[in-house]
N, C-alpha and C positions, 0 to 999 in steps of 0.2 A: 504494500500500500504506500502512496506518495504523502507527503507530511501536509499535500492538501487533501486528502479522503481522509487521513487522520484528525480534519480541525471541522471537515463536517460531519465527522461522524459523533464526535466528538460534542458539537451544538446541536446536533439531533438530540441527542443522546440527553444532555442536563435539560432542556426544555421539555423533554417527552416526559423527564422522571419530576419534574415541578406539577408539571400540569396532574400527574398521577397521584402525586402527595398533597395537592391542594383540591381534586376533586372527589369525590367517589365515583369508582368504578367498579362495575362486575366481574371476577376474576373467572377464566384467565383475560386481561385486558386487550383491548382492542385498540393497538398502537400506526398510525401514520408511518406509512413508512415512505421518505422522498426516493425522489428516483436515483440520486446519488448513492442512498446504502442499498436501495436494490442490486444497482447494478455492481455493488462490493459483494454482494451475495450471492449474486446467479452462477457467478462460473464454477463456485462449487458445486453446484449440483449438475451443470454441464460436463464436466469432469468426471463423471463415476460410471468407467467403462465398463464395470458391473451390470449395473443396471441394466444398459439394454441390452449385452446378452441375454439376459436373463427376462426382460421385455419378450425380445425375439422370439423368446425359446416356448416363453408361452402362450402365444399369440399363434405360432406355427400349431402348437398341441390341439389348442382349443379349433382349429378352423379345420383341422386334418390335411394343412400342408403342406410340403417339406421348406419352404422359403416364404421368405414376407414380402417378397417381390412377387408370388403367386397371386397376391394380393389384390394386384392390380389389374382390372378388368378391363383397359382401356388404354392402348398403344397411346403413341401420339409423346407427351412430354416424360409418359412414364413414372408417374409420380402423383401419390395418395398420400393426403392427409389427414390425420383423426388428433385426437385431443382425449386426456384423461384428468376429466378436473370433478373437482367438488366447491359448490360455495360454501362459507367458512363464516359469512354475515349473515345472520336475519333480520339485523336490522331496516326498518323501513328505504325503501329506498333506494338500497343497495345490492348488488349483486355481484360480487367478486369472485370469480374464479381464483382457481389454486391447483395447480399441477402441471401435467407436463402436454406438450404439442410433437406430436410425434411422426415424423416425417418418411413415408417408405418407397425407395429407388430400387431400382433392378442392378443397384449397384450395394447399397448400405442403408440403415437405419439411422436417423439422425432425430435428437432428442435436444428440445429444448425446456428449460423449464419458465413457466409461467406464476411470476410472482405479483400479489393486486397490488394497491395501496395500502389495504387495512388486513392487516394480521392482529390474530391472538397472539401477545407473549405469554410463553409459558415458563415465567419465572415471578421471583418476588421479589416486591419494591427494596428490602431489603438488602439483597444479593444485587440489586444495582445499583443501589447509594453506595457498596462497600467500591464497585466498579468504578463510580465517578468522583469517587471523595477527591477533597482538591488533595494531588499528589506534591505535597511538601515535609519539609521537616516538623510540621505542629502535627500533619497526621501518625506519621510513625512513633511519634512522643505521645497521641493518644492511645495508639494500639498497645503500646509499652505500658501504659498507665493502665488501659481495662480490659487489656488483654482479649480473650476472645469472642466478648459482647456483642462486638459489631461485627462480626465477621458473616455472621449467618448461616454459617456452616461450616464448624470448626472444622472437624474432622476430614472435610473435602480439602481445606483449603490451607490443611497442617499448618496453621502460624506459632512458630515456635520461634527462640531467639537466634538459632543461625539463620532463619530467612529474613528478621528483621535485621538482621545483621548484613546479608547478600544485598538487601532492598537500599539502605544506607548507603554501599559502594557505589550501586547501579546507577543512582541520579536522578531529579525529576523528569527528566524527557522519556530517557528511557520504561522510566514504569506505567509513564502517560500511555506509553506506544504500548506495551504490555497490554495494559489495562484495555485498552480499545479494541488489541485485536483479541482478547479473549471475551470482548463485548459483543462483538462479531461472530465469535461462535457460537454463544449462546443462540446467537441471533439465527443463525443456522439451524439451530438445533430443534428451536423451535417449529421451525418451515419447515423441517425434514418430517418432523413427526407427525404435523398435518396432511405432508401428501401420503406419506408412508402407512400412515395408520390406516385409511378407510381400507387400501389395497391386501392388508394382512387380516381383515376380519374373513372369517368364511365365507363362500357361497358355492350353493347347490342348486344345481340345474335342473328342471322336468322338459325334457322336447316336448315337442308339439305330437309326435309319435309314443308319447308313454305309455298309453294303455295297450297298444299294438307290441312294446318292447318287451313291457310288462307278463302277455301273453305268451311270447316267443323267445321269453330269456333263457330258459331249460335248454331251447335246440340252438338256440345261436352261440351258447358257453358251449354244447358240445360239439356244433361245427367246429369251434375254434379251435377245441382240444383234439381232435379228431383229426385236422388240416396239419395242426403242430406237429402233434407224432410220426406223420410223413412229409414231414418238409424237405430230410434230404432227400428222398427219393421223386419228388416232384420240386425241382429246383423254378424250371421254368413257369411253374402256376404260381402267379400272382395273390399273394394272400391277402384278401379283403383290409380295407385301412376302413378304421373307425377314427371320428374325430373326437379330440381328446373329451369336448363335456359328454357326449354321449356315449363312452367308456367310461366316463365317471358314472353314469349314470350306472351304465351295465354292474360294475362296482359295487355299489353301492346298493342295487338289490340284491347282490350277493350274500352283502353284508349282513343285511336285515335278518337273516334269523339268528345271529347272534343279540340281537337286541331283544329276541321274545323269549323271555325266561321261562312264560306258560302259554299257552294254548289260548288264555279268557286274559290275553294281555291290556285290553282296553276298559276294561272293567274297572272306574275307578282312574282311568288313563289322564292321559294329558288333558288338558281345557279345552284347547283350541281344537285339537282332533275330536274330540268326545263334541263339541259342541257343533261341530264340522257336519260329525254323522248323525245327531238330531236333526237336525236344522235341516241338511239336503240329504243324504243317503237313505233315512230312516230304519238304517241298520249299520251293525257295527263291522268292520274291518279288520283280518288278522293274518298274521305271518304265522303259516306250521312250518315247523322245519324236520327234517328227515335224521337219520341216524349218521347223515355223514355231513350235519348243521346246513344242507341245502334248503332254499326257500320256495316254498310254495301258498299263495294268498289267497284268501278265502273270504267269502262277503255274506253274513249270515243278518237276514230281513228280521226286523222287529217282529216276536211270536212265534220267530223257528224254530226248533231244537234241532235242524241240524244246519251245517255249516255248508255254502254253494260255494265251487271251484268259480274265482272271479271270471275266467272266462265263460262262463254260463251267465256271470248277473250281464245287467243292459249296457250299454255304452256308457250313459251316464255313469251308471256305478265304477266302471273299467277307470273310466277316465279322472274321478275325483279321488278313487283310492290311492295311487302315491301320494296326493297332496295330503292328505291325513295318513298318510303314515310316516310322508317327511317332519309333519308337524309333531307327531307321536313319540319318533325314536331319532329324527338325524337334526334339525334344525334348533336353534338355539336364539334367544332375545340378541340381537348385535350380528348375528351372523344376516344376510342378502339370500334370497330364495328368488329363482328367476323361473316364472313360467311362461311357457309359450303358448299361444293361445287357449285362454282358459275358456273360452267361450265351444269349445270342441265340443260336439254331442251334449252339448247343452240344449234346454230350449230356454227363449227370453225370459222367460219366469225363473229360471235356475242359472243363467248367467245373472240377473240384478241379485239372486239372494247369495251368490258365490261371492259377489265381490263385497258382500258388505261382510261376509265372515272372515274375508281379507280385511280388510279395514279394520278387526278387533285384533288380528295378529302383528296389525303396525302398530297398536296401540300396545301392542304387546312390548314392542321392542324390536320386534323384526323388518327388515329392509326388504320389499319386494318388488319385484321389475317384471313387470307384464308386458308381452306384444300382444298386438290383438286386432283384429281387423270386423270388432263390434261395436256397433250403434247404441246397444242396450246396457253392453260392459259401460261405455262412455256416460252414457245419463245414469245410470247407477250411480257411476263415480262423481258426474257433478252433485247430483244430491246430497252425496254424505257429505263435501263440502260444505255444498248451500248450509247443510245443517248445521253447521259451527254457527254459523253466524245468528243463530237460533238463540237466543238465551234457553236452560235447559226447565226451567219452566214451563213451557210454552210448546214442548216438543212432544205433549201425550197424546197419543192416538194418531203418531205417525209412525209407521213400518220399522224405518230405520234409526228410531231416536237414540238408539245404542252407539251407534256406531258413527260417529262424527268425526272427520280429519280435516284441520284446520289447514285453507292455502300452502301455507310452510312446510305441510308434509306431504302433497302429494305436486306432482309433476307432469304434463302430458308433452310428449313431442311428437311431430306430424312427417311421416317419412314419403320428400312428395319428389315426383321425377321431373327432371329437370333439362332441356335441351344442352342450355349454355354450360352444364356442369358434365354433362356426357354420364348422366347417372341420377342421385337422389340428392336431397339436399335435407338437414332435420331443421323442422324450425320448433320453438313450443309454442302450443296451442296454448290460450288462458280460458277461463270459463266465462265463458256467453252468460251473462247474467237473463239474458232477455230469451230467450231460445233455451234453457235449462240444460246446456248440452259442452263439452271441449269439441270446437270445429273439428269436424275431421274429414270433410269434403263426404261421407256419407249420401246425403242429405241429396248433395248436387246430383248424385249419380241417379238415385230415387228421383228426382223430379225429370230427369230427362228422359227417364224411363215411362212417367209418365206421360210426358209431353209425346212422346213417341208414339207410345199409345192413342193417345186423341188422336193422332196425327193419318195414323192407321186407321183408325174408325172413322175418322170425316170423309177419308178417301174412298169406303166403303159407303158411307154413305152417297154420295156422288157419282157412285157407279152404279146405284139400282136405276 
């Protein structure tokens, strides 16, 4: 750093920690950052050739393809861009991204990182006064005097009397610069964990083919064990590629009968699952497992005594059992649950009540990301909305008065095709106050369908 990025960091720094000590704030705080210590800060996180291997690595897994140059759909400049951000403000107003912009050539992956104006720090005021104390000889004569009061964290910051002793040789410039560049790494440290953290919480996947994978898991594990065992002898046969979520997925039914200790495992089970299969199933859900812990699922109707092989219950059922059983035994409050069209073999009446049993699992704590290419999921979702804004008085003898998600916690984005871009574009849709509905171009398709329609009958009429 130049001993000019040291004097604005430096006046960043004593103004941010006044305004901090003379106002109240919500911790962790919400610190201005100018574009000067930004750009002190970005090149380290442009620097960690880690990363995107390990980007790369998973991004190929997940898509089932050997290169992230596959990636790209469309010759020409040869180059696709995506972004992996989170906003980090709620406050009004505001909408700061945070993370990285991720650029991929048919030559290399190139990583930038995206840092807003307004970051959480995640430190205490404390541990930055010691940072900015004025570096003189009356400060070392007070640390000598109360020794390790002000330090804020003895033990981190070992202050014993050979480093006030090393400190005295060193000089005030010298400790100014110290002091600034280990301000800086805090500084660091912070950003890191913001972008770092969402990407290390779990998430599990349901394709849009689960009940189909669901039914066909027994022979597609023993294709696969069946194909292995003669691999040398059948060099030239191509062995089927799975892509990496939908091997998770395969996985992870595997897994499931180690999760069912008994046979009547729902009995008493999870909330969300249990309240899952009231609510739409009208019966409960289970994993048997075989003598060699293999899995097999079973869907037993309200009033049976005995137990249906799920591929015997209806679509419906096929199709809602992973999601109560991911709720049951794999999914966790803070972990991401992604499905893919939940609206499958649904009818409208059980897509609107599917999504508002989602809606108590975000209130659970769980993160979930839907595609969906339904009109019915969409007004569902705007109503549990609109409902917040309900005082909860006033919500009796309305369907969904449970289940209420306030703007902040839900999101819709519109994946729409686009000439100039040679592909899609995402924009977000907000709610239509007026129309009760997130745009989704739906609507347009239906009316021209009508319109079509008349158009067709006038001409018949015309022709008698």
């Amino acid at each position: 750093m130049s001993e000019h990025d040291l004097s604005d960091l430096y006046t960043w720094a004593k103004k941010t920690l006044s305004d901090l000590e003379t106002t109240e704030h919500e911790r962790p705080y919400s610190i201005e950052l100018p574009d000067s210590v930004a750009t002190l800060i970005r090149p380290i996180f442009n620097n960690v050739a880690h990363l995107i291997e390990d980007l790369e690595s998973e991004i190929t897994r997940c898509f089932g393809v050997g290169k992230t140059k596959n990636l790209i759909r469309h010759l020409g400049d040869g180059e696709t861009t995506f972004s992996l951000l989170h906003n980090i403000s709620r406050e009004v107003g505001q909408n700061d991204p945070l993370g990285y912009k991720v650029t991929v050539t048919g030559q290399k992956t190139k990583i930038d990182t995206l840092i807003p104006n307004t970051m959480p720090l995640q430190m205490d005021i404390e541990d930055l006064s010691v940072l900015l104390w004025d570096w003189n000889a009356d400060w070392l004569i007070e640390m000598e005097n109360f020794g390790l009061r002000k330090t804020g964290s003895a033990e981190a910051a070992n202050w014993n009397a050979d480093w006030l002793a090393e400190m005295k040789d060193m000089g005030e410039d010298e400790m100014a610069k110290n002091a600034l560049i280990e301000l800086l790494r805090i500084l660091a440290n912070s950003i890191a964990l913001d972008i770092v953290s969402p990407l290390r919480r779990s998430a599990h996947y349901l394709p849009a083919d689960r009940a189909g994978v669901m039914h066909a898991h027994q022979v597609a594990v023993r294709g696969l064990i069946a194909s292995a065992s003669r691999v040398a002898l059948r060099r030239d046969s191509p062995m089927p590629v799975l892509s990496g979520v939908l091997g998770d997925f395969l996985e992870q039914l595997v897994t499931l009968a180690s999760y069912s200790p008994t046979r009547r495992e729902s009995e008493g089970g999870n909330d969300l699952a249990l309240r899952m299969e009231q609510a739409l199933l009208r019966g409960t859900v289970h994993v048997e497992r075989s003598e060699i812990d293999y899995p097999s699922f079973v869907y037993r109707p309200e009033g049976w005594e005995k137990d249906l092989p799920l591929m015997n219950a209806s679509s419906m059922v096929s199709e809602l059992a992973p999601v109560v059983l991911y709720l049951r035994h794999v999914v966790q409050p803070g972990d991401l649950l992604i499905i893919e069209e939940p609206e499958s073999h649904l009818h409208p009446e059980m897509q609107v009540a599917f999504i508002r049993q989602l809606a108590v699992a975000v209130k659970s704590g769980i993160r979930i990301l839907l595609t969906t290419h339904s009109e019915w999921i969409l007004e569902g979702l705007a109503n549990i909305v609109r409902l917040s804004e309900l005082p909860e008085a006033r919500r009796k003898g309305i369907a969904s008065a449970d289940f209420a998600l306030g703007p902040d916690d839900v999101g819709v984005w519109r994946f729409e095709r686009s000439l100039e871009e040679r592909g899609s574009v995402v924009n977000q849709s907000l709610l239509d106050v007026e129309f009760g509905t997130f745009p989704s171009g739906f609507g347009d398709i239906s009316e021209d369908a009508y319109n079509e329609y008349a158009e067709i009958s006038s001409r018949i009429e015309d022709s008698k």
